[in-house]
CHARMM-style PDB file with segment names, atoms N, HN, CA, C and O in Angstrom:
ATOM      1  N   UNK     1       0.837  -1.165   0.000  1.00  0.00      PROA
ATOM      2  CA  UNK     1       0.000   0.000   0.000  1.00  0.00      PROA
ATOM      3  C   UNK     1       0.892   1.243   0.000  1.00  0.00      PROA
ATOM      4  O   UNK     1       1.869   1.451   0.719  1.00  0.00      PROA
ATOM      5  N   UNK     2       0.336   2.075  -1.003  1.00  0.00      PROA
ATOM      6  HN  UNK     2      -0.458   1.906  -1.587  1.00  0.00      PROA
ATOM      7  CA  UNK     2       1.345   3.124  -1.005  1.00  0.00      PROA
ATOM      8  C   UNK     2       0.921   4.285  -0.045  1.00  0.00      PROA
ATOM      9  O   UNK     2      -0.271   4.524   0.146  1.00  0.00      PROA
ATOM     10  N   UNK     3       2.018   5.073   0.613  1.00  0.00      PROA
ATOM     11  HN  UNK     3       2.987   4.879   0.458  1.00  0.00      PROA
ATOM     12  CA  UNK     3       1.097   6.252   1.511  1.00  0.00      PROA
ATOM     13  C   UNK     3       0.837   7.329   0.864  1.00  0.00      PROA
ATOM     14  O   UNK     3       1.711   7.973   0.283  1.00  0.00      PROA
ATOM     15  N   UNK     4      -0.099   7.571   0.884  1.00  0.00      PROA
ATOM     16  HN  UNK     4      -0.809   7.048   1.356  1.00  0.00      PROA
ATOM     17  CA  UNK     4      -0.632   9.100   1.186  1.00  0.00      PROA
ATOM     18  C   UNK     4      -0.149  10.166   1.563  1.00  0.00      PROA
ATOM     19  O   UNK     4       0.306  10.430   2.676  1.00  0.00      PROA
ATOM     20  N   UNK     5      -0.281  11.278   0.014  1.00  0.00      PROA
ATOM     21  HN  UNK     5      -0.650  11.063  -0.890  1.00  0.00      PROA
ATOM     22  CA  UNK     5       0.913  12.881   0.780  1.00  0.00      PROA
ATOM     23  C   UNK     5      -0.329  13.578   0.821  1.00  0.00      PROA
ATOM     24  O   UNK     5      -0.098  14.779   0.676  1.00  0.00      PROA
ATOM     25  N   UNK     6      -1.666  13.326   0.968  1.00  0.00      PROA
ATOM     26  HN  UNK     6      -1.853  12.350   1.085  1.00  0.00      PROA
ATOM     27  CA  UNK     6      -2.537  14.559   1.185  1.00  0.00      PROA
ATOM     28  C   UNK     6      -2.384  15.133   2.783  1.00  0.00      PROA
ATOM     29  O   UNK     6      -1.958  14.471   3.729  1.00  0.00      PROA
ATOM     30  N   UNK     7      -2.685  16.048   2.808  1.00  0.00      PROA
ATOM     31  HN  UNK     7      -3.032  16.586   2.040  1.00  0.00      PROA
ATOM     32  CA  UNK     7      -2.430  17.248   4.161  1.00  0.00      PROA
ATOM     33  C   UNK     7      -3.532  17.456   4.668  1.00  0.00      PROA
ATOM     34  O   UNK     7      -4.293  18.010   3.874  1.00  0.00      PROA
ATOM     35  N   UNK     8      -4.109  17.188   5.984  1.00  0.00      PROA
ATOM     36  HN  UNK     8      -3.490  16.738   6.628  1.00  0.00      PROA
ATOM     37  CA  UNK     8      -4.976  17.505   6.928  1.00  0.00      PROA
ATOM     38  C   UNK     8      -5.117  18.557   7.325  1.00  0.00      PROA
ATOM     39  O   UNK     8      -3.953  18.922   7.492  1.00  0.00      PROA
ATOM     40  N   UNK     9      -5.964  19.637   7.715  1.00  0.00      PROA
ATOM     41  HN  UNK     9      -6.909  19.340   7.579  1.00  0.00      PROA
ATOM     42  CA  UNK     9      -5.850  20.117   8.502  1.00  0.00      PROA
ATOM     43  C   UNK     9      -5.809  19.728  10.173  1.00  0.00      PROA
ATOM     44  O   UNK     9      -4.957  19.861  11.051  1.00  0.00      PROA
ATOM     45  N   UNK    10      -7.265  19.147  10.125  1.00  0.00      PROA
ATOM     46  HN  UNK    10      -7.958  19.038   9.412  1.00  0.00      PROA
ATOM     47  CA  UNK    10      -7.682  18.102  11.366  1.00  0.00      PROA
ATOM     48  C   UNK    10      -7.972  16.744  10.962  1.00  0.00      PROA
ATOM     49  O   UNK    10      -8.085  16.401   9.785  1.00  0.00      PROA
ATOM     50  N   UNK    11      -8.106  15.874  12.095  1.00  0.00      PROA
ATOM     51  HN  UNK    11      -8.014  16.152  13.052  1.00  0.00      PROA
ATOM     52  CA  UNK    11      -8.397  14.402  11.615  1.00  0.00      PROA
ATOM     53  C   UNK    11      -9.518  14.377  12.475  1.00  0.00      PROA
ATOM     54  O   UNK    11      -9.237  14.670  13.637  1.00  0.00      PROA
ATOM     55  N   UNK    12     -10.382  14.185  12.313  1.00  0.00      PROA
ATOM     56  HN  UNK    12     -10.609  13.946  11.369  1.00  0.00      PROA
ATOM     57  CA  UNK    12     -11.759  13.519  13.765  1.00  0.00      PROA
ATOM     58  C   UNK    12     -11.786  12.014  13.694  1.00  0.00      PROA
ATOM     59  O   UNK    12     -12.163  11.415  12.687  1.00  0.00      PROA
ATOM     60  N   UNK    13     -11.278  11.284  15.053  1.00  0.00      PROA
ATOM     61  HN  UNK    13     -10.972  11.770  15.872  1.00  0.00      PROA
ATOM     62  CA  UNK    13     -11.765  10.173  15.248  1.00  0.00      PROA
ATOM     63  C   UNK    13     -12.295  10.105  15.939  1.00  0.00      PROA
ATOM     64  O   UNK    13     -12.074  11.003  16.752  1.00  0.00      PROA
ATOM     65  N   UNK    14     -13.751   8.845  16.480  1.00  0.00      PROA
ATOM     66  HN  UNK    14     -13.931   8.115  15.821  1.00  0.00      PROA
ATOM     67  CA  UNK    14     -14.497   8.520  17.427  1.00  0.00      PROA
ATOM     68  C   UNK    14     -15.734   7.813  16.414  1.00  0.00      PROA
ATOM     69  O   UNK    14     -15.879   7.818  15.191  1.00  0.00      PROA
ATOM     70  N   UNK    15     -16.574   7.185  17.584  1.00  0.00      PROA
ATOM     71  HN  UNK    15     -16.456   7.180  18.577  1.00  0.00      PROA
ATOM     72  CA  UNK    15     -17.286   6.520  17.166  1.00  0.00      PROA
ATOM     73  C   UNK    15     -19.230   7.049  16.525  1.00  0.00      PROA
ATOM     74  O   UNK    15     -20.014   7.778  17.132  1.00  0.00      PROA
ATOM     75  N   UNK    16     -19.444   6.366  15.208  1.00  0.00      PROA
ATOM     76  HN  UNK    16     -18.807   5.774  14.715  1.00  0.00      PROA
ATOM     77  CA  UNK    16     -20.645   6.662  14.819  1.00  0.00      PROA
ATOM     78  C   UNK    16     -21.261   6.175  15.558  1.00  0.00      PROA
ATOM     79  O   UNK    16     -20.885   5.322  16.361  1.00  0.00      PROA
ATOM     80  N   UNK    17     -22.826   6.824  15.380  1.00  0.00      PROA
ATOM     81  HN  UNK    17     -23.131   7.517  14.727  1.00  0.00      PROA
ATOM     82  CA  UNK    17     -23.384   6.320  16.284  1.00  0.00      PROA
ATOM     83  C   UNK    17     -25.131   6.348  15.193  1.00  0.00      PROA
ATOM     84  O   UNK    17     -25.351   6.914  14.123  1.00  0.00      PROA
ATOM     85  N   UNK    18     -26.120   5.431  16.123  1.00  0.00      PROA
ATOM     86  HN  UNK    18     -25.941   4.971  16.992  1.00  0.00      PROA
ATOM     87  CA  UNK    18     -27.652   6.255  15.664  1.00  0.00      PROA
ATOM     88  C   UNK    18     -28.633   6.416  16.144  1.00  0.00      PROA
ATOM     89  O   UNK    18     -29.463   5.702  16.705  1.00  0.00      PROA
ATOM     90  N   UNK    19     -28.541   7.348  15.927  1.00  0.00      PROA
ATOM     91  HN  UNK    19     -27.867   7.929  15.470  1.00  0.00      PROA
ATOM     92  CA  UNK    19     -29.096   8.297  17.235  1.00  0.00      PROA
ATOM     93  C   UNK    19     -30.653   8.233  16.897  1.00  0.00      PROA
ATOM     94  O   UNK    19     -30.993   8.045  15.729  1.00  0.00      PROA
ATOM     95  N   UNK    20     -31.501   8.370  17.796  1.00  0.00      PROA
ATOM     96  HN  UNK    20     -31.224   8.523  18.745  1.00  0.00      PROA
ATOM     97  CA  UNK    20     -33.045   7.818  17.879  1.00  0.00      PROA
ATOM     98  C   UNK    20     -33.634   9.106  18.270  1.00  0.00      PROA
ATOM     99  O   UNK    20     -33.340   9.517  19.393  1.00  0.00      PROA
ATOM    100  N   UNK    21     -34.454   9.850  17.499  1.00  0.00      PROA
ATOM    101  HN  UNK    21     -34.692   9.516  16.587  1.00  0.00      PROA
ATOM    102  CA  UNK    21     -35.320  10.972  17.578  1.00  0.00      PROA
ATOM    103  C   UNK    21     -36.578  11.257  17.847  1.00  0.00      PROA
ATOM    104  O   UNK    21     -37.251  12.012  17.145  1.00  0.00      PROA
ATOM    105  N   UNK    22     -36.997  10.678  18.884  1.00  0.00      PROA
ATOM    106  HN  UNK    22     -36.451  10.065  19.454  1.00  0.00      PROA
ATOM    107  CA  UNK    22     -38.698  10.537  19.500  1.00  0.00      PROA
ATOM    108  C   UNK    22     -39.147  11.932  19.786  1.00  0.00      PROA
ATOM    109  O   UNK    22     -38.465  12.637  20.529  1.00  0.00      PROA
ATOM    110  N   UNK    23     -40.463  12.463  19.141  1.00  0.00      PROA
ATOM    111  HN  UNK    23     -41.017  11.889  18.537  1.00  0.00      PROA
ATOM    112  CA  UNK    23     -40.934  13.776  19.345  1.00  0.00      PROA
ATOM    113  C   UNK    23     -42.793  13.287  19.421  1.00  0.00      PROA
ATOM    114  O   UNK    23     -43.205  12.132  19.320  1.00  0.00      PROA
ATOM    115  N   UNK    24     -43.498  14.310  19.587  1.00  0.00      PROA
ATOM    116  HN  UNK    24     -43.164  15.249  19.669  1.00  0.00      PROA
ATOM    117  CA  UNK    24     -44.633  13.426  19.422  1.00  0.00      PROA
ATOM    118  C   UNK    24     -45.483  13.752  18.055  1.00  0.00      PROA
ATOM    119  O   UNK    24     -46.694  13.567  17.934  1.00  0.00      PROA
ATOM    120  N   UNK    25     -44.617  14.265  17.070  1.00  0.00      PROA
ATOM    121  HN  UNK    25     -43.633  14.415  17.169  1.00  0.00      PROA
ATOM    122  CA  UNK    25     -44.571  14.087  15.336  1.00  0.00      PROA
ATOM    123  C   UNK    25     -44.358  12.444  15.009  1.00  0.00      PROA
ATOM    124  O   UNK    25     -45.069  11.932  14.145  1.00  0.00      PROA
ATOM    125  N   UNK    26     -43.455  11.720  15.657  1.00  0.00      PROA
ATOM    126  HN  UNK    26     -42.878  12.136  16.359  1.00  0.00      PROA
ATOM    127  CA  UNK    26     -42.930  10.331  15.578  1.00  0.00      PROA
ATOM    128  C   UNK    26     -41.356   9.986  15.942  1.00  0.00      PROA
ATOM    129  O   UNK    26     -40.616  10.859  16.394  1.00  0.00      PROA
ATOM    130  N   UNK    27     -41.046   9.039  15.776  1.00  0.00      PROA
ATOM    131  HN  UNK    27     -41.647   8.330  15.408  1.00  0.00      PROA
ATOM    132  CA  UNK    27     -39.363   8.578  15.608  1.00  0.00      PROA
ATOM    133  C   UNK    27     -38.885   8.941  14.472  1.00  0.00      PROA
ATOM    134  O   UNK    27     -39.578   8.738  13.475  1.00  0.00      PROA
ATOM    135  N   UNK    28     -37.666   9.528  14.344  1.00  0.00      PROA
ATOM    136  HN  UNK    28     -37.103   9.693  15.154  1.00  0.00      PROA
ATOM    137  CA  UNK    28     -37.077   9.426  12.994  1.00  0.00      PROA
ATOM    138  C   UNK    28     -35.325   9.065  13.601  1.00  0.00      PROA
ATOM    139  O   UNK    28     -34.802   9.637  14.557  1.00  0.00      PROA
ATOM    140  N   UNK    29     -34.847   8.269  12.971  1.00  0.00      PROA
ATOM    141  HN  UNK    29     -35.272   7.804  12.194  1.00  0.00      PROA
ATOM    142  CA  UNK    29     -32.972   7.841  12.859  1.00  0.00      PROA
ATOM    143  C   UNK    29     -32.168   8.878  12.622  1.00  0.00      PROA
ATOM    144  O   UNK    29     -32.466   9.355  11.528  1.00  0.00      PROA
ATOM    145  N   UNK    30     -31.630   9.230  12.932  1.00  0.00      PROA
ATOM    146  HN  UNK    30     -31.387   8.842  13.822  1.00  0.00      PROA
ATOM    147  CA  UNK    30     -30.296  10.359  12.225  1.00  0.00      PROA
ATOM    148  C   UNK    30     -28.895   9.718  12.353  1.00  0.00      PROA
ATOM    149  O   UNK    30     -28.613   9.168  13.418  1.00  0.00      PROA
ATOM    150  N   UNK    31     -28.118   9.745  11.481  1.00  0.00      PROA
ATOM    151  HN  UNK    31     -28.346  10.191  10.616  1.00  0.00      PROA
ATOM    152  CA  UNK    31     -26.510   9.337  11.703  1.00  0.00      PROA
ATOM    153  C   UNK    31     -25.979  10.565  12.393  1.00  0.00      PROA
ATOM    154  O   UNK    31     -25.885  11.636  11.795  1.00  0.00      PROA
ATOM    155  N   UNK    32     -25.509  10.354  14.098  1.00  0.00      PROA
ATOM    156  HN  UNK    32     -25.585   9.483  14.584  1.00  0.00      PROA
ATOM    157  CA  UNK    32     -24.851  10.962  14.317  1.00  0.00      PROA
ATOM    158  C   UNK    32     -23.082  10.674  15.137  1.00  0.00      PROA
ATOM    159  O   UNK    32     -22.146  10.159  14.526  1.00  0.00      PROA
ATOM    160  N   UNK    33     -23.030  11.039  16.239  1.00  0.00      PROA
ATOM    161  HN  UNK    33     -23.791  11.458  16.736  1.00  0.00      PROA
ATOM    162  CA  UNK    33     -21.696  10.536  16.662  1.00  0.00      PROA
ATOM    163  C   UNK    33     -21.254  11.799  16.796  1.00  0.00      PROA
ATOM    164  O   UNK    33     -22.155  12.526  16.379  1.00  0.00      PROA
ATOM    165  N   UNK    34     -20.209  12.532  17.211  1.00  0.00      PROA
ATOM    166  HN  UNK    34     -19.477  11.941  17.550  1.00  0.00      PROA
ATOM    167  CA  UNK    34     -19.184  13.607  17.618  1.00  0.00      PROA
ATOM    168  C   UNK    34     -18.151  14.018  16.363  1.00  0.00      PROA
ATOM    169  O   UNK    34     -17.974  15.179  15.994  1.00  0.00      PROA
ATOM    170  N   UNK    35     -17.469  12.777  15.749  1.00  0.00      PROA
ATOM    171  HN  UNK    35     -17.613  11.834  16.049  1.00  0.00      PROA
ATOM    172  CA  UNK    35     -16.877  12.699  14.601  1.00  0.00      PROA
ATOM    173  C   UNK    35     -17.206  13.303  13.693  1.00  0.00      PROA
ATOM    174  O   UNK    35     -16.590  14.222  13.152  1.00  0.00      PROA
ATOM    175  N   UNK    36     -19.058  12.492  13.187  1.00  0.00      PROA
ATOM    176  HN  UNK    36     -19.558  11.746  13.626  1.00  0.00      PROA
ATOM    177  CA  UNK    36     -19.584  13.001  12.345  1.00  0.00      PROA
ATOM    178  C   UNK    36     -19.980  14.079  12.001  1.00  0.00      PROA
ATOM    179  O   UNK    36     -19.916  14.490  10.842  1.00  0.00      PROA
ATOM    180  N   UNK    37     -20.602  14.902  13.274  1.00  0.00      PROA
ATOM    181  HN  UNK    37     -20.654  14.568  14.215  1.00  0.00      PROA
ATOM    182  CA  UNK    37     -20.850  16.218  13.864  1.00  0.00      PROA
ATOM    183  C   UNK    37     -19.853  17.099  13.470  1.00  0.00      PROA
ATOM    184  O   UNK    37     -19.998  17.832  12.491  1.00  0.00      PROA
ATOM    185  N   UNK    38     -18.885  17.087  14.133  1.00  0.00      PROA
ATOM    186  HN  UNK    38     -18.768  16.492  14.928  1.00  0.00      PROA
ATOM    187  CA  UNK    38     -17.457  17.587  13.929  1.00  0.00      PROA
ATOM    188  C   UNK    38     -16.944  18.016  12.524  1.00  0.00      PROA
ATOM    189  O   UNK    38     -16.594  19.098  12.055  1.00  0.00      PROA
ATOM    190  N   UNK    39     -17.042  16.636  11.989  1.00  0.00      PROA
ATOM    191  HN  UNK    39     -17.326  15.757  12.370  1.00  0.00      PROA
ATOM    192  CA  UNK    39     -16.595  16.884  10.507  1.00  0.00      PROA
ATOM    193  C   UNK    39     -16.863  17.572   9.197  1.00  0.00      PROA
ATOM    194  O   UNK    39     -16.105  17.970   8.312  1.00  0.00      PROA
ATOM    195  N   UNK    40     -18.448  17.596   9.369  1.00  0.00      PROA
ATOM    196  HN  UNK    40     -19.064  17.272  10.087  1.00  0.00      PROA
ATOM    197  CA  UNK    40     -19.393  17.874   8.488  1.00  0.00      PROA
ATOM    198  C   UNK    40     -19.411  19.614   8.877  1.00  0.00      PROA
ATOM    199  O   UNK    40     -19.545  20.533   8.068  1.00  0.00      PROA
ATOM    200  N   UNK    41     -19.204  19.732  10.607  1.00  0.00      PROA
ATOM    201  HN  UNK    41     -19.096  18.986  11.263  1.00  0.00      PROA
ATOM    202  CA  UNK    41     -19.371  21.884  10.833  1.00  0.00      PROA
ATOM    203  C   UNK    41     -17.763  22.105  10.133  1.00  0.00      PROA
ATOM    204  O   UNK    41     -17.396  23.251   9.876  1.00  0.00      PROA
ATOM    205  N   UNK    42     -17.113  21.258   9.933  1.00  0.00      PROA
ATOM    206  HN  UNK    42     -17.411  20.327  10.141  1.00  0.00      PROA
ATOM    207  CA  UNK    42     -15.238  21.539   9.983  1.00  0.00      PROA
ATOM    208  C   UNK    42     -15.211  21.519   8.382  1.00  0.00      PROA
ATOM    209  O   UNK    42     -14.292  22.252   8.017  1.00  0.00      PROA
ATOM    210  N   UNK    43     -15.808  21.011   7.410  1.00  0.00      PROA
ATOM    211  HN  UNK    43     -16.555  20.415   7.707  1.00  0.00      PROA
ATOM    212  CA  UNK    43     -15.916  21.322   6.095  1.00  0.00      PROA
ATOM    213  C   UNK    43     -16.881  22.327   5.584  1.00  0.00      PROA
ATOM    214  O   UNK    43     -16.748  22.704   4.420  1.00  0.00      PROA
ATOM    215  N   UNK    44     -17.907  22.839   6.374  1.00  0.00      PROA
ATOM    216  HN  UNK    44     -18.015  22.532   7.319  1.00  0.00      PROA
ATOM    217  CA  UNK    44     -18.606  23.960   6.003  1.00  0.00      PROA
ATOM    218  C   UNK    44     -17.810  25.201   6.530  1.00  0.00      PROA
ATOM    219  O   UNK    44     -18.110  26.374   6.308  1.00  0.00      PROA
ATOM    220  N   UNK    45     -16.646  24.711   7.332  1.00  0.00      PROA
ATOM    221  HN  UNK    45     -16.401  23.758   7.512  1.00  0.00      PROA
ATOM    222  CA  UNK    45     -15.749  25.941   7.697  1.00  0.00      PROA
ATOM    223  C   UNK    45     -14.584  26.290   6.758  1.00  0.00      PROA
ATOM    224  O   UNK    45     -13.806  27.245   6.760  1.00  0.00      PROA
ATOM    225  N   UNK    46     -14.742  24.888   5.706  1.00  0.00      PROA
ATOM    226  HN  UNK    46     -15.373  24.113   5.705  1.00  0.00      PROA
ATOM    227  CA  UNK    46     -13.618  25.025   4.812  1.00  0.00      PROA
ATOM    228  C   UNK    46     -12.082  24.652   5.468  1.00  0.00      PROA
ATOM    229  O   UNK    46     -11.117  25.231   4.968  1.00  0.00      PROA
ATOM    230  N   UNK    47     -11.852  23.676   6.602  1.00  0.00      PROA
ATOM    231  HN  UNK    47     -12.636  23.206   7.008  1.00  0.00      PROA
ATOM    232  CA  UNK    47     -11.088  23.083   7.342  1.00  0.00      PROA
ATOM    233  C   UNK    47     -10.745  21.528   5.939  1.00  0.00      PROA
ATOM    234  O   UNK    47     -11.713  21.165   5.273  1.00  0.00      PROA
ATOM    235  N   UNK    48      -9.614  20.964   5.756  1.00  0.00      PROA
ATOM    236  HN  UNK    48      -8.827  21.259   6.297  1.00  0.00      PROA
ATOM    237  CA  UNK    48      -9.195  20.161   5.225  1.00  0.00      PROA
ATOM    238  C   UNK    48      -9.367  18.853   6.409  1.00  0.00      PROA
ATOM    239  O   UNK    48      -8.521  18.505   7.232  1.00  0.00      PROA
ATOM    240  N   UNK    49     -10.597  18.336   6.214  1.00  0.00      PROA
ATOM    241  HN  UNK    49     -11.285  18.619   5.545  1.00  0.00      PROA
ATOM    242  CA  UNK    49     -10.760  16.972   7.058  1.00  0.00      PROA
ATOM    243  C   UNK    49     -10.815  15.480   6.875  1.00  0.00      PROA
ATOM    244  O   UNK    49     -10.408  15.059   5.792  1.00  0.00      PROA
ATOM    245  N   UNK    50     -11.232  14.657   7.718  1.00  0.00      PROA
ATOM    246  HN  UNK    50     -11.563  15.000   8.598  1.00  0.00      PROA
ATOM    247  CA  UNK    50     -10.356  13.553   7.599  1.00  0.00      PROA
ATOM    248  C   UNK    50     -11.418  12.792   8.740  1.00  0.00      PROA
ATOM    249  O   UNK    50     -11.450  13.238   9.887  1.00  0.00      PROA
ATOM    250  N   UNK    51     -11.976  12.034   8.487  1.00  0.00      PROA
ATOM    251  HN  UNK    51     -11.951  11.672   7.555  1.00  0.00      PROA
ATOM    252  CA  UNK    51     -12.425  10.940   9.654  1.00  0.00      PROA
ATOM    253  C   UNK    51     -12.002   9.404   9.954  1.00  0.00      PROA
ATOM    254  O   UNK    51     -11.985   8.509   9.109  1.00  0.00      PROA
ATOM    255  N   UNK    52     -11.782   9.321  10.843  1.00  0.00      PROA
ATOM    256  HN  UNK    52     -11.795  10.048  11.529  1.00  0.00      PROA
ATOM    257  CA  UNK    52     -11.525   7.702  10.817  1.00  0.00      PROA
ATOM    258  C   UNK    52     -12.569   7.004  11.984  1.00  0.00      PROA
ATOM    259  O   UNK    52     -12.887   7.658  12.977  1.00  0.00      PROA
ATOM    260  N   UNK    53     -12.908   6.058  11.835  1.00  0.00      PROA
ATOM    261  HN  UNK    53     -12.650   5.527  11.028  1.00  0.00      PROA
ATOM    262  CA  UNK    53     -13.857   5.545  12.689  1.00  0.00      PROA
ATOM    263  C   UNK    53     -14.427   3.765  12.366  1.00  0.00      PROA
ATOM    264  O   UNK    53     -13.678   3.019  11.737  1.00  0.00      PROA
ATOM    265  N   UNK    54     -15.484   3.377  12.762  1.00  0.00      PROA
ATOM    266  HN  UNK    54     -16.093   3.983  13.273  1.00  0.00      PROA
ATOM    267  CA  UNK    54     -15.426   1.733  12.378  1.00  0.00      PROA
ATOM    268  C   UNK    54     -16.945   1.755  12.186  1.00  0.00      PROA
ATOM    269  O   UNK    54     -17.697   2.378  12.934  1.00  0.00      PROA
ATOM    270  N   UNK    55     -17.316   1.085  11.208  1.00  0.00      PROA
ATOM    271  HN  UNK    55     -16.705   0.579  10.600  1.00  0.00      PROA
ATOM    272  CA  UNK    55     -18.693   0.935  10.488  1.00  0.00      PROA
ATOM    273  C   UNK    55     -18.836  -0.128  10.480  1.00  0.00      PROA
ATOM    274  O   UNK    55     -17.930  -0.962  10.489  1.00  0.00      PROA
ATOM    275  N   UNK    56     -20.248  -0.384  10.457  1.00  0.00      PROA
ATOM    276  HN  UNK    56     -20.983   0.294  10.449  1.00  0.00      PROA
ATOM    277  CA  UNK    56     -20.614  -2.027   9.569  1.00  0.00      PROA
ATOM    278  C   UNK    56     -21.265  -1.395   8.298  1.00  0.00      PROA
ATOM    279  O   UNK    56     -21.713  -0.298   7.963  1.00  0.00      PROA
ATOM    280  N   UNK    57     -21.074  -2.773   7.700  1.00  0.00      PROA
ATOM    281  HN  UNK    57     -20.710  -3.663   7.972  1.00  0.00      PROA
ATOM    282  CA  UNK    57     -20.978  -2.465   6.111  1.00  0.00      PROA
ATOM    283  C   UNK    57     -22.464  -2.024   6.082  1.00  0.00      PROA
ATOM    284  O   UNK    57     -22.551  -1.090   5.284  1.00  0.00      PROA
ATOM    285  N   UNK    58     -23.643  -2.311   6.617  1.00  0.00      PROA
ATOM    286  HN  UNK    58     -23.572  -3.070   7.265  1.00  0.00      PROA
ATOM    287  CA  UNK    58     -24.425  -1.771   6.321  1.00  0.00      PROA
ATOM    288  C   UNK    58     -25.044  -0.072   6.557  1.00  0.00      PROA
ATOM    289  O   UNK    58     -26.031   0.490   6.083  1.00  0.00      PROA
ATOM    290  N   UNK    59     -24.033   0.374   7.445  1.00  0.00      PROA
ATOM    291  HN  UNK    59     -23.231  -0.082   7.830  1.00  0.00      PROA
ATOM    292  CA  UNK    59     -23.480   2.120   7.648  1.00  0.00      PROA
ATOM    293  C   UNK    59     -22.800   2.626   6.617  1.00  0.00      PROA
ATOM    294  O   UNK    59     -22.224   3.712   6.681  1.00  0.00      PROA
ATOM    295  N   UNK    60     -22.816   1.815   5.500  1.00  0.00      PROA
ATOM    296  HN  UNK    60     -23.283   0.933   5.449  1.00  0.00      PROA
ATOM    297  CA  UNK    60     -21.666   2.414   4.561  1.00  0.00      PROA
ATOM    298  C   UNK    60     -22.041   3.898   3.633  1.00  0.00      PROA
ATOM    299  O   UNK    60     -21.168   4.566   3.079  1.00  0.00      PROA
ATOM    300  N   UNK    61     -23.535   4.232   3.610  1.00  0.00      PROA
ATOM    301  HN  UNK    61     -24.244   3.689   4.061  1.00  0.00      PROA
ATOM    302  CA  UNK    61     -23.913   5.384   3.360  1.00  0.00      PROA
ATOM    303  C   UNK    61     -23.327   6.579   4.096  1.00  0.00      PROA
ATOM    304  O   UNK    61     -23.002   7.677   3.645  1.00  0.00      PROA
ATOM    305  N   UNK    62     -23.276   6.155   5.204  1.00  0.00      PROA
ATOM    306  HN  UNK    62     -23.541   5.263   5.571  1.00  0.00      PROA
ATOM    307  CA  UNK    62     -22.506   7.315   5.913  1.00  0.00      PROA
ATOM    308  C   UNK    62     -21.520   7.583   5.404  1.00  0.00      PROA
ATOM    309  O   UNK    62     -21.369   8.797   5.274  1.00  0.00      PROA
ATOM    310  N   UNK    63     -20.480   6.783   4.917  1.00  0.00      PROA
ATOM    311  HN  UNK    63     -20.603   5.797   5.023  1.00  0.00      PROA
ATOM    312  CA  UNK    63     -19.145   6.853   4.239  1.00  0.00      PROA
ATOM    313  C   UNK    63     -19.303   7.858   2.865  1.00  0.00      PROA
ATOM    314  O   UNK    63     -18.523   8.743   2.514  1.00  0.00      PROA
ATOM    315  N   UNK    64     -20.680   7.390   2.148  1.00  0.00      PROA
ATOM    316  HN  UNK    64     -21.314   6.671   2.433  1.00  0.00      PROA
ATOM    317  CA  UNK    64     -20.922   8.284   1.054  1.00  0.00      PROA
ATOM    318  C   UNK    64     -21.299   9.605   1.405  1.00  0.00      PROA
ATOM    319  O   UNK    64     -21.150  10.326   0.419  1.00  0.00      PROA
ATOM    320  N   UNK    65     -21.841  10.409   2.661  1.00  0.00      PROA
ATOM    321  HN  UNK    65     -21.962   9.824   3.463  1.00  0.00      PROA
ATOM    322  CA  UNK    65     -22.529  11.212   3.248  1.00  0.00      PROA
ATOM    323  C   UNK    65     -21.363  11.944   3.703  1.00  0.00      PROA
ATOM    324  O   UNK    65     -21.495  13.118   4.049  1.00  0.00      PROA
ATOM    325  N   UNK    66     -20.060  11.281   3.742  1.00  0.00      PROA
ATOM    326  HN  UNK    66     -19.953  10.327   3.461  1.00  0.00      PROA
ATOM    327  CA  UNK    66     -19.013  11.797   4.336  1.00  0.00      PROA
ATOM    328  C   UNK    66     -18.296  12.479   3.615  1.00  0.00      PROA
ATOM    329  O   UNK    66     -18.016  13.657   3.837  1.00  0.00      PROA
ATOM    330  N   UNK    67     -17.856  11.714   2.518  1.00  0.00      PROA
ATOM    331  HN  UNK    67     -18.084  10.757   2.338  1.00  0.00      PROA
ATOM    332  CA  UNK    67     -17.328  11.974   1.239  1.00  0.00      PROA
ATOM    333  C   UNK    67     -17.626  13.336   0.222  1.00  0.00      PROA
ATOM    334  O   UNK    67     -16.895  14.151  -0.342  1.00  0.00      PROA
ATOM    335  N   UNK    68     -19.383  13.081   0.327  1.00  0.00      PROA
ATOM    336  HN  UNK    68     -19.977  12.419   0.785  1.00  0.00      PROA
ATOM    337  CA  UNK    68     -19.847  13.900  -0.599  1.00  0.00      PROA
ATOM    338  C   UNK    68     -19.806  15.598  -0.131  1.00  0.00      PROA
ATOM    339  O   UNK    68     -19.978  16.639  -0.764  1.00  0.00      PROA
ATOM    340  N   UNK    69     -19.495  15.296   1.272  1.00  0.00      PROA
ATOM    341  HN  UNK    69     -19.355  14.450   1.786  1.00  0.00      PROA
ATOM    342  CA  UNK    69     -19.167  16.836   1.378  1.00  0.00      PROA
ATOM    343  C   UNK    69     -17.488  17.146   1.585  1.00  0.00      PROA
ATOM    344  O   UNK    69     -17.206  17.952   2.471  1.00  0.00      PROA
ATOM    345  N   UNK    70     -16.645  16.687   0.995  1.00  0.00      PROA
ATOM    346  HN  UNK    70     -16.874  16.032   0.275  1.00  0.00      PROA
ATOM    347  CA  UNK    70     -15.354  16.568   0.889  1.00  0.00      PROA
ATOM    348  C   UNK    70     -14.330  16.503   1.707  1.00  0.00      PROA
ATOM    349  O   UNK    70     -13.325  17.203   1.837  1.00  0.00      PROA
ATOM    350  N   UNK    71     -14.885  15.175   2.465  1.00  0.00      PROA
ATOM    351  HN  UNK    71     -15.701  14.607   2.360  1.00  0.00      PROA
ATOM    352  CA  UNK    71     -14.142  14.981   3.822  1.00  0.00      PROA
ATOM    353  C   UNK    71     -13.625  13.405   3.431  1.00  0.00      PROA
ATOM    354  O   UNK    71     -14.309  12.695   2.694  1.00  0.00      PROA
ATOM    355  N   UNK    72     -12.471  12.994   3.952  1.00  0.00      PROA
ATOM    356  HN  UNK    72     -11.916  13.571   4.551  1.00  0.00      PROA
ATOM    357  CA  UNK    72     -11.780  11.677   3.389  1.00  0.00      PROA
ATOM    358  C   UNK    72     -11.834  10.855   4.906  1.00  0.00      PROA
ATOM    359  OT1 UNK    72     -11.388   9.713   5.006  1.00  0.00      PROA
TER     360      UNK     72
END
């Protein structure tokens, strides 16, 4: 595996999570976690970010959710 010369600003690690939203509208799921949180205010700040964390493959949207706002 070859390494990687891209440049971070920050890295966020910690764990996803899903988070359960009971109101008395209904339940709704949200992907959240600290990481995720983190990462997503740290690219609308225009911060060069970076997450690392552990999924199951069926979380893997998050990975696309991550991505698509230009976070690696």
């Amino acid at each position: 595996m070859e390494a990687s010369s891209t440049q971070y600003d920050i890295i966020f690690a910690g764990n996803y999570t899903k988070d359960t939203i009971i109101t008395p509208d209904g339940t709704r799921y949200v992907d959240g976690g600290g990481m995720n949180y983190a990462a997503h205010a740290g690219a609308r700040l225009g911060i060069r970010a970076a997450v690392v964390t552990r999924l199951s493959p069926a979380d893997n949207h998050v990975v696309e959710d991550i991505r698509a706002d230009g976070i690696d």
